[in-house]
N, C-alpha and C positions, 0 to 999 in steps of 0.2 A: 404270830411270828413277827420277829424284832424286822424293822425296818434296816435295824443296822447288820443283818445275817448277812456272811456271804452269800452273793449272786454267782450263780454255776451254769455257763454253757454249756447243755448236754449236747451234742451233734454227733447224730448217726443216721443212716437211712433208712431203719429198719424203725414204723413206725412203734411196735412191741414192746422196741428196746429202750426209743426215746420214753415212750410212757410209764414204761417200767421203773426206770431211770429217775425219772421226775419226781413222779409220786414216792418213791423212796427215799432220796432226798429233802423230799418239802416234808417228810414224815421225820427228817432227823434234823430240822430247823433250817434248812438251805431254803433261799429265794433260788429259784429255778428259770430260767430263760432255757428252749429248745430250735434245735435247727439240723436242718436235712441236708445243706448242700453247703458249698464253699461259699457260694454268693448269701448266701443270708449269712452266716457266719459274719463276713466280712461289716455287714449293713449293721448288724445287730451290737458289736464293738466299738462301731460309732458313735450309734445311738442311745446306747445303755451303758450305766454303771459293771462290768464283768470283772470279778475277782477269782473265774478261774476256767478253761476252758477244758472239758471232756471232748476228748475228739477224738472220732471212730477215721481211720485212716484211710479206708475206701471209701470213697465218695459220690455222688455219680456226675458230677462236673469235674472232679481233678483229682487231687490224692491229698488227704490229710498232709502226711507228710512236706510237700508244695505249700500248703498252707502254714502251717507252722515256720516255714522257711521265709515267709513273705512277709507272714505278721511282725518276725523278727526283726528282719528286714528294714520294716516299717517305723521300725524302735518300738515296736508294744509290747510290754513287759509282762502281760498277764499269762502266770504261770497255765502249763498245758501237758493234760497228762494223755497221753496217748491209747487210743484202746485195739491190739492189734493183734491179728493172727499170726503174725511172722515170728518163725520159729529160730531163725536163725541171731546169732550175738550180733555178728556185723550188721545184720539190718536196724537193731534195733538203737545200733552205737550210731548208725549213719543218723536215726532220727534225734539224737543226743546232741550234735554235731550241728542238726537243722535247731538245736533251741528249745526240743521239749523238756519237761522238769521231771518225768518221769513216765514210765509203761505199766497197763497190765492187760495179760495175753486174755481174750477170750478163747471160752467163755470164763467167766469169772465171780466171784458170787460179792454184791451189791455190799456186802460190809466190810469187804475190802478195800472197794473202792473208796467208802466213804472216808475209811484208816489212811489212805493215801491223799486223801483230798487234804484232809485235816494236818498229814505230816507235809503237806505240799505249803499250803496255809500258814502253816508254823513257819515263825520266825528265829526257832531255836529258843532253847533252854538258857535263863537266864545264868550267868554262873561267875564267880568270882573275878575271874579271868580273864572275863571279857571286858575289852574298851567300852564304854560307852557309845551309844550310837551317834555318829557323827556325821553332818554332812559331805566333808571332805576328808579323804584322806592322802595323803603323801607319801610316796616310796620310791628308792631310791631316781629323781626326777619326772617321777610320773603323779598324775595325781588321777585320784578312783573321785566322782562327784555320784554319793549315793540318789539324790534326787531326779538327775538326769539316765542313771544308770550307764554312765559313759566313764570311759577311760584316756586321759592322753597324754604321748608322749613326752620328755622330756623335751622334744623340738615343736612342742602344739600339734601335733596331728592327732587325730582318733586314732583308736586301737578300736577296732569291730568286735566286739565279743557277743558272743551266745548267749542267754538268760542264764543258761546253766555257770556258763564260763564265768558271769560276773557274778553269780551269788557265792560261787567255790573261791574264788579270788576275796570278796569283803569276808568271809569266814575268817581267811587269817588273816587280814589288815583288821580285823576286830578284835584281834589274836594273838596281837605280835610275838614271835619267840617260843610260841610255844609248839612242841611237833605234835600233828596232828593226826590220830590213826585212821585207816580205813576206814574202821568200823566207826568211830568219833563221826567224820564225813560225813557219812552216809543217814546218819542219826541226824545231822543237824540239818542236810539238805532236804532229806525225805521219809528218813524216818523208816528207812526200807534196809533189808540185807541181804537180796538175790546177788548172787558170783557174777551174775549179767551186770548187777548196779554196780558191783567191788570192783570189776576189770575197768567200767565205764569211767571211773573215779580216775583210775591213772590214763584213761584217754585225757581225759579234763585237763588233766596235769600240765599229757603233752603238749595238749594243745596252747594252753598259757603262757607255756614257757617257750614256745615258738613265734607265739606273737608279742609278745613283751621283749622277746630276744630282736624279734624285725624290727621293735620301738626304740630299741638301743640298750635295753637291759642287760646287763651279765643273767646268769642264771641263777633267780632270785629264790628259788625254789630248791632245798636241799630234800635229797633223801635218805631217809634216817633209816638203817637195816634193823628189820624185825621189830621197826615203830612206827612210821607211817611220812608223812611229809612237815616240813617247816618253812615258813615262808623267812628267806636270812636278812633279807633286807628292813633298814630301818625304815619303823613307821611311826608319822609325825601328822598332827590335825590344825592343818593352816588356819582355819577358822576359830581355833581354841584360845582363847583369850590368857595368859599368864601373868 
């Protein structure tokens, strides 16, 4: 196995499931780290390389969900797909909300998961249309810095975004002008198409354009009827040499 594989935090309680988990994994080329509770979680992202964390939402020190809120928090960007029983939309939009990159409900079958890690991983499809990757980008007085993963105001303040909220946001600043569909979205974010991920998309939305609104934006986000969304504002790469 490549040194350079992604490394996967499995973290569940259920010893079964971690092994299960593991071993299928390191069987599909992933370097594997595992963990049982919130506090190794926490210890193990310090001290290891993680490119992407499985996390079982019950805990027996706290609540997945708490965690993923904190890591965020924290500014730690390693995508986090969530593995949860909760059946309901809103719960799953509230974990969306705390910063994970995606859900799948148990139980679930292992090759899924792995189709999820992989579309999670993915940095999207290379395609015409798209800007080249940039350090900075620039919109209407804000600028997005992709290495920091931060955003800030026209007046220098942070704009606090989600993991989700900043990868849906460089989409279209990688994008400009062009409207974007759901379905596009969701493909490039995760690669996934439940009504649970389609609705979650226009939470994302609201959420953007609520906090870019508090940073002083007009409402930079149009929506396009029976197309999807467009980002209206001009976007310009300070660092691009002309």
């Amino acid at each position: 196995m490549s040194a350079q594989s992604p490394q996967v935090l499995v973290v569940d309680d259920d010893s079964e499931i971690r092994k299960l988990l593991a071993r299928y994994l390191r069987e599909q080329g992933f370097r594997v780290l595992i963990a049982s509770t919130c506090a190794e979680v926490r210890e193990k992202v310090v001290t290891n390389r993680v490119d992407l964390i499985v996390l079982d939402v019950m805990l027996p020190d706290g609540s997945g969900l708490d965690l993923c809120r904190d890591l965020r928090t924290s500014r730690s960007a390693i995508p986090i797909i969530l593995l949860t029983a909760l059946k309901e939309d809103i719960d799953r939009i509230i974990g969306l909300e705390f910063g994970a990159d995606d859900y799948l409900g148990k139980p679930f079958n292992p090759r899924e998961l792995v189709a999820r890690i992989r579309a999670v991983l993915r940095r999207g499809p290379k395609t015409a249309d798209r800007r080249p990757d940039a350090a900075r980008y620039g919109f209407d007085g804000f600028v997005a810095d992709r290495s920091t993963r931060s955003v800030t105001s026209p007046g220098g303040e942070d704009v606090s975004l989600t993991g989700a909220e900043f990868d849906l946001l460089l989409l279209f600043l990688e994008r400009p002008g062009r409207v974007l569909s759901r379905d596009q979205l969701l493909d490039l974010t995760r690669g996934g198409g439940s009504e649970v991920l389609d609705r979650s998309i226009d939470v994302l939305i609201s959420r953007l354009r609520r906090k870019l609104s508090a940073g002083g934006a007009a409402d930079i986000f149009k929506t396009v009827r029976n197309g999807g969304y467009q980002l209206a504002a001009k976007v310009s790469v300070p660092d691009q040499q002309t």
